[in-house]
C-alpha positions, 0 to 999 in steps of 0.5 A, spaced: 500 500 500 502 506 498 503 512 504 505 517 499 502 519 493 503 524 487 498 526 483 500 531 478 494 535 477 493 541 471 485 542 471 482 537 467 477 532 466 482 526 466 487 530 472 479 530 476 479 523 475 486 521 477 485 525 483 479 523 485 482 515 483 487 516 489 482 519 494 478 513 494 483 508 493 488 510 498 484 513 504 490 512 508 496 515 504 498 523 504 496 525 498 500 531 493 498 534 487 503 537 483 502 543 479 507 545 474 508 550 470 511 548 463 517 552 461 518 551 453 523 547 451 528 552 448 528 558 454 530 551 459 536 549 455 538 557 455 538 556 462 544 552 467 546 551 473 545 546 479 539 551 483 536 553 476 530 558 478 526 558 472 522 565 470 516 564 471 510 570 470 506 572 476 499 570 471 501 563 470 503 563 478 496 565 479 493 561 475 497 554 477 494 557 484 488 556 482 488 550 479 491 547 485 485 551 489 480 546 485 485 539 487 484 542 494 476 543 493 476 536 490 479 533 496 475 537 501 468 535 497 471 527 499 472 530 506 479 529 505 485 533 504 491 534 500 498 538 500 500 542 494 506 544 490 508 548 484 514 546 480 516 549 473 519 547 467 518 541 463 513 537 466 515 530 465 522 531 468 519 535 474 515 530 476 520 524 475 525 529 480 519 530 485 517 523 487 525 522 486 526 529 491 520 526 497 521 519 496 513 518 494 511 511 493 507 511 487 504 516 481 497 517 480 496 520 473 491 522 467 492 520 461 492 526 457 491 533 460 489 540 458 494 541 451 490 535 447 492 528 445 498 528 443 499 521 442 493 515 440 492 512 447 497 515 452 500 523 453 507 524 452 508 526 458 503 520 462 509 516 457 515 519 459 514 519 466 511 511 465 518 510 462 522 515 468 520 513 474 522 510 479 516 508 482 509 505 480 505 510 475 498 508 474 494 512 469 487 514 469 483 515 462 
């Protein structure tokens, strides 16, 4: 059984979904949904260092606080509740790095979030992140 939960949660349907999947299914376990806000591809690799501080708006912080508001209302409608993080940068490596960072047991996830269906049958990132983690991921659709 897992203790500790990641959900990463971006607001749709199928992030809902996942979120409510880990409610339910882990009544006992400390839950996180993680928030993170994309940085495209080319600005990341513009960028080095080991403490690396993305640039990140105040409206997109505004807007993944928002959303991480809407995972905290889920939880409480399930009488439950739920820690929250906000990350930025390229999603999949985010999440990888935090189930790495505080020692998360499994990876509760959508299959496709918010930017469309860029694969058949499983998200890039949901794909990326199956392949990279080092624990189990269970992907809702």
């Amino acid at each position: 059984m897992a203790d500790r939960v990641l959900v990463p949660y971006d607001g749709s349907p199928l992030a809902d979904e996942a979120l409510e999947f880990t409610l339910e299914r882990f009544p006992d376990a400390a839950i996180t949904a993680l928030y993170v806000i994309e940085i495209p591809a080319q600005h990341v690799s513009l960028l080095d260092g080991p403490e690396l501080q993305l640039p990140v708006t105040d409206r997109a912080r505004s807007y993944a606080t928002m959303i991480l508001e809407e995972a905290i209302e889920l939880a409480a409608a399930h009488d439950r509740e739920i820690a929250t993080t906000l990350e930025a940068g390229k999603p999949e490596h985010r999440i990888v790095a935090r189930v790495s960072d505080d020692a998360f047991d499994l990876i509760v996830m959508g299959s496709h979030g918010r930017d469309g269906l860029s694969r058949l049958l499983l998200g890039s990132v949901a794909e990326a992140v199956v392949r990279r983690a080092p624990v189990p991921v269970v992907v809702v659709r």
